[in-house]
N, C-alpha and C positions, 0 to 999 in steps of 0.2 A: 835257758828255756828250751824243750825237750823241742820235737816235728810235732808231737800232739797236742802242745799247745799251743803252738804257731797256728798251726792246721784249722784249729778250730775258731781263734782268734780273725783266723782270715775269713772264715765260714759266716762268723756274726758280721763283720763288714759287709760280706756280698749280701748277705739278706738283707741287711738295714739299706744300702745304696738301692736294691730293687724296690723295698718298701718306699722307702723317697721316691723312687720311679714310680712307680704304683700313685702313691698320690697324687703324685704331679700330672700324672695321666687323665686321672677323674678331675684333678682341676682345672685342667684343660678342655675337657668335653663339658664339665657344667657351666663356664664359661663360653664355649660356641654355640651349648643351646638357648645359654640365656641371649645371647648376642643375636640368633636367627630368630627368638618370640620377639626381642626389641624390634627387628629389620619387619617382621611381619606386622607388629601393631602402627611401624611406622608407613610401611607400602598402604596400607587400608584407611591409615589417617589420609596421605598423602590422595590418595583416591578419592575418600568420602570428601574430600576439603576443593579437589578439581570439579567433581560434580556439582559441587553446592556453589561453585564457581562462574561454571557455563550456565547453572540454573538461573545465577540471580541476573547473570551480563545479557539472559535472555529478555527475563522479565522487563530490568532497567530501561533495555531499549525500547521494549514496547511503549514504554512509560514517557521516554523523551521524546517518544517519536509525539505522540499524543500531548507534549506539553509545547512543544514546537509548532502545532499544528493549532493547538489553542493560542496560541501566544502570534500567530499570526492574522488567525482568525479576530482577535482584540483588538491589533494593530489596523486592521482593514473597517473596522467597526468606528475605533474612534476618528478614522479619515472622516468616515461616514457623517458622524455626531458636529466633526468640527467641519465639515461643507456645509452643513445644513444651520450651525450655527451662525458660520459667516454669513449665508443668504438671508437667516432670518436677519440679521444685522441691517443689508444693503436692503431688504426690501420692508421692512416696518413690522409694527407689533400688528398691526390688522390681518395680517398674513398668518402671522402665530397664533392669533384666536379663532381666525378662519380653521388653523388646521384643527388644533383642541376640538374644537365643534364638529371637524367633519369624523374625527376618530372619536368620538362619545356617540357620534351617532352611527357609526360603522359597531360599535360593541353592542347599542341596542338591536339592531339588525340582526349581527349574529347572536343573540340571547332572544331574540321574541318573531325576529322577522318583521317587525313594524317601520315599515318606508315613511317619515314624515315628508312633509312638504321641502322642508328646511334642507334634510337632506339630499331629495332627490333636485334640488337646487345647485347645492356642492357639490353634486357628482359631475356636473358639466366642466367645473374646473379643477377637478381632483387632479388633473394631470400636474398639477403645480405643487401637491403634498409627495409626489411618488420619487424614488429614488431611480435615476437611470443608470440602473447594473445590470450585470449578465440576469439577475431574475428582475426583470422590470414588471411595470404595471399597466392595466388599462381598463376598459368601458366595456363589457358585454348586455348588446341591448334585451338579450332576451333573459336579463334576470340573474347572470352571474358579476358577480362583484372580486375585484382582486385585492389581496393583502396587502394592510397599510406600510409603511417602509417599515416598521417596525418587527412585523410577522412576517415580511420576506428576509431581512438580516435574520432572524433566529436561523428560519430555515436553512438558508445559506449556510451559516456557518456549522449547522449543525452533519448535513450533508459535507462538509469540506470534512472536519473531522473524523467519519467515519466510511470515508473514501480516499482508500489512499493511492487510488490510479491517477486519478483528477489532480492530487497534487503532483504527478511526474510527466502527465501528459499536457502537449498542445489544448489550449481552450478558448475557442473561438464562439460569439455570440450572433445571432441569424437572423436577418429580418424575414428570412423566406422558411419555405419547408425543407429546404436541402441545399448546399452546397458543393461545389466538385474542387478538387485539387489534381493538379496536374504533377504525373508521375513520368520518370525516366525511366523506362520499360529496358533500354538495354544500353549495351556499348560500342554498338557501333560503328560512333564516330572514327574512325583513323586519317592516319597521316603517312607518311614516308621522308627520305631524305632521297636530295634530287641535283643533277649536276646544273651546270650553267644553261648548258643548252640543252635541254634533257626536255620529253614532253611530261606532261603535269594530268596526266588524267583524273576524273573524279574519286574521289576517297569514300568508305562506307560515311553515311549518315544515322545518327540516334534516333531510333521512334519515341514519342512522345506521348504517352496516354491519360485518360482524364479516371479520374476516384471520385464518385458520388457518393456522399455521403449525407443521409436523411435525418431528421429528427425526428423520431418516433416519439406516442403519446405513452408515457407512464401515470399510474394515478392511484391516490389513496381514497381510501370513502369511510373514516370513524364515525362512528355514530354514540351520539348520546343523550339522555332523555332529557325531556321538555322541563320535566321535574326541578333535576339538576342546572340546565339553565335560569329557569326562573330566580333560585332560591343561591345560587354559586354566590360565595362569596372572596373568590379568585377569580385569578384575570386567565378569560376564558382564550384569551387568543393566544396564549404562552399554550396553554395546556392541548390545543386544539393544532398548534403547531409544531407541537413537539409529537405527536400524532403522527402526522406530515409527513414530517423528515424522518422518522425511524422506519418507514417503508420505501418511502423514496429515495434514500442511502443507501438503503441493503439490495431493491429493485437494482439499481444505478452500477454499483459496487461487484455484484456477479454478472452484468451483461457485458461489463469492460473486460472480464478476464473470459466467462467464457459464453458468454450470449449466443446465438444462431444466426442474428443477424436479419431475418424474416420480418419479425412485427419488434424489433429490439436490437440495441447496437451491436457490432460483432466483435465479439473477444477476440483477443489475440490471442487464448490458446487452443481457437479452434482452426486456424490452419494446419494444410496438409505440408510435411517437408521436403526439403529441396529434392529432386530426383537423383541429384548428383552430387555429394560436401561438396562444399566449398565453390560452388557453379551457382552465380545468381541466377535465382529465378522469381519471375512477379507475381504476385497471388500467392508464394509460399514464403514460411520463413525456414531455417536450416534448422533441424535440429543435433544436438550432439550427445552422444548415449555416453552415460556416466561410467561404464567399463564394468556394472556390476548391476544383475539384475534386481530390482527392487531397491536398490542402495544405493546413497550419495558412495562415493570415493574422492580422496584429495586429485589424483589425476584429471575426473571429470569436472573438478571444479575449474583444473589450471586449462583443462582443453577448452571447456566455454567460456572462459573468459579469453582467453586466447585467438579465439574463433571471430572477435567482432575486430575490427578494422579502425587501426588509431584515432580515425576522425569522430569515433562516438566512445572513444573510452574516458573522455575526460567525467561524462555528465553520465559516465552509466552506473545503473544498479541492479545490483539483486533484489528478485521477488519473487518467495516463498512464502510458505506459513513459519506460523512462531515453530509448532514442530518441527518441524524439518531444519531449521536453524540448529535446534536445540541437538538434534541428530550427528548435524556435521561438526559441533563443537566438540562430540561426543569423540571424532574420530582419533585414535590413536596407533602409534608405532607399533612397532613386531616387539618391543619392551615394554611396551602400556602409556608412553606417553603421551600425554594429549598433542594433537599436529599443529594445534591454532593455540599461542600461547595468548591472551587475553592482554596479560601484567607489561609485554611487548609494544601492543598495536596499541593500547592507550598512549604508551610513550610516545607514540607517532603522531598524538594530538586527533586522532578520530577515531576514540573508544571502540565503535560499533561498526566499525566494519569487516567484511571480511574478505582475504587476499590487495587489499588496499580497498576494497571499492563500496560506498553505503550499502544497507540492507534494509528494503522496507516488507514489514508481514500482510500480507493477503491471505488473506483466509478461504478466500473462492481459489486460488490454486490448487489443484491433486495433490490428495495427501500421500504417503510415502507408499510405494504398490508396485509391484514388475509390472514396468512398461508406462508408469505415470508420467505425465509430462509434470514432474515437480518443481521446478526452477524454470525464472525465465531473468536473463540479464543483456539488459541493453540500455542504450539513450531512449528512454520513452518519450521525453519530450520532442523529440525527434519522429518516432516511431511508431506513436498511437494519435491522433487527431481527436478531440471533445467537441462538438456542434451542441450548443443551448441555445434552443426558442426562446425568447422574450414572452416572461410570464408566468408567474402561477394562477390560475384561475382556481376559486373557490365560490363551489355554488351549492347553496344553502336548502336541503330536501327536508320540509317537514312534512309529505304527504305520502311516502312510500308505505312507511309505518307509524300509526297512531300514536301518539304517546314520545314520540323518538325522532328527532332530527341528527340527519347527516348530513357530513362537509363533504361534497364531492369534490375532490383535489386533485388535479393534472398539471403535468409538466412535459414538457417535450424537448427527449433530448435524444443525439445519436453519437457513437463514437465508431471506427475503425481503425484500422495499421494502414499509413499512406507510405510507411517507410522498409520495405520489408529485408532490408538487410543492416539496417540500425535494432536488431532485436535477435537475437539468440536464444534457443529453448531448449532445457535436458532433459533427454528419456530415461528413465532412472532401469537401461536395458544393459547387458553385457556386448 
């Protein structure tokens, strides 16, 4: 074999091994892009399936919070059913047909306004049909009558369920118009260490101050026509007390968070903040700025929770809106991943918490805005005090407007913060 056919012999080699090269090249790059559209439909799966994640952990709680709240509202209902049962027992059936009678003639009242004799008979010992709870009953001689047990339990429960301050606060019931609780205004008190024979002078002493807190008058007035009474073939006190409670809950439900406090209870998010972190002060609560204007941040959550003092971390919670929850689920790393992993904190056996600690939704809290005060966590029960008058009163207007009878409905009630360093509050400031 001559040089020139060696020569060329090696020429076809070298092409063919680059053609191989060649290929192998584009099959390597159609390989890396198909590998980067997998990684992308996976990152966007992976995203849309976190989102759809925080969405539903948000909803769910709302949901349990709400079946919790039913479910003990049931629970307190059937105490109710089974007291009243045992009493009818010890005291006879004369007393059960007393009562039937005095409630058939409490529903003619309210449907016509017609006072029999019969009646106004059984009203001197109505007090024996009434239940003695935080909304009790009683006699108004000029013409107002109170709801039979039956129409203050709806009320009640229907008010517990769609306030959900009342279920984390102090609730105390009043025979007066106001109460006071006494506060520890400072610290005072000291001490020293002292030799044998050493003199003992006086140490500071704690001031001690009193919190007054009122129960202001709330009040609904439905109105419905004469017509509808007459011819109603529903039970008008279900319907007239579901009336009721859907103003007197929602009334109720924003003066705890942030009322004025004047003619209505005072919210705890209208306090001014401390003058100095972390320096008790009384009449204020602290608040702690979430390290980003307008925006939760993981830091501001760990600094306010951080900020309350171990003897109220057992029993504390977060209170936000469902939003703002939904926001901080949202937050993630400098790589995209969510900070709060969900699939985690269930393993820990309390689904719905977040940084360990429950979460309840208020809907009267600021919603997300530079400089909101959007979070507040602490021991409320601790930290907010509830005062309930004894009573709903409902009195019966058919003469305001022709044709149309109203239930004038009042309740009296007041709440404030007696605790003001058992509560912590975030400014959603930098």
């Amino acid at each position: 074999m001559d040089v020139s056919e060696l020569s060329s012999k090696l020429d076809s080699a070298v092409a063919l091994i680059k053609k191989q090269e060649d290929d192998a090249m584009r099959a390597t790059a159609a390989h890396r892009e198909a590998t980067n559209a997998m990684e992308k439909k996976y990152d966007a799966l992976r995203i849309e399936t976190q989102e759809k994640t925080a969405a539903f952990v948000t909803e769910h709680m709302e949901l349990r919070q709400k079946a919790e709240a039913t479910q003990k509202a049931l629970e307190q209902r059937l105490a109710e059913v089974e007291t009243a049962f045992n009493r009818s027992k010890r005291e006879g059936n004369k007393e059960t047909e007393e009562k039937h009678e005095y409630e058939e003639k409490f529903v003619d009242w309210m449907r016509k306004g017609q006072l029999s004799e019969s009646f106004d008979k059984l009203r001197v010992s109505e007090a024996k049909f009434m239940e003695q709870k935080a909304m009790s009953v009683g006699t108004d001689s000029a013409g107002g009558y109170l709801v039979t047990p039956q129409v203050s339990s709806m009320v009640t429960t229907r008010i517990f369920e769609t306030s959900p301050i009342r279920q984390l606060a102090s609730v105390v019931t009043l025979s007066s118009d106001s109460v006071e609780f006494p506060l520890d205004n400072s610290e005072a008190t000291s001490g020293g260490w002292v030799g044998e024979l050493s003199s003992r002078p006086a140490t500071g002493t704690a001031s001690l101050g009193m919190k007054k807190i009122e129960a202001f008058e709330q009040y609904a007035y439905p109105i419905v026509s004469q017509k509808l009474l007459d011819d109603a073939a529903f039970n008008v006190e279900q319907w007239i007390s579901n009336k009721i409670s859907d103003i007197l809950s929602r009334t109720e439900n924003t003066s705890f968070v942030t009322g004025a406090g004047a003619t209505k209870p005072r919210g705890f998010m209208t306090y001014s903040a401390w003058a100095v972190a972390g320096t008790y002060e009384s009449g204020a609560i602290e608040q702690i700025n979430s390290g980003s204007a307008g925006a939760f941040t993981s830091d501001g959550l760990i600094d306010i929770q951080n900020s309350l003092i171990e003897e109220y971390q057992a029993n504390a919670r977060f209170v936000m809106r469902r939003a703002s929850f939904g926001a901080i689920m949202k937050l993630k790393t400098g790589s995209g991943e969510y900070l709060f992993n969900r699939a985690l904190e269930r393993n820990s056996g309390r689904a719905f918490d977040l940084l360990g600690s429950p979460v309840v939704f208020a809907a009267d809290v600021a919603a997300i805005a530079s400089n909101a005060l959007a979070l507040a966590y602490g021991d409320f029960g601790k930290a907010y005090q509830i005062v309930d008058r004894n009573g709903i009163r409902v009195l019966r207007d058919p003469y305001n407007t022709l044709g149309q009878v109203g239930y004038y409905s009042t309740k009296r009630v007041g709440g404030d913060v007696v605790n003001f360093e058992a509560i912590k509050i975030l400014k959603l400031a930098a």
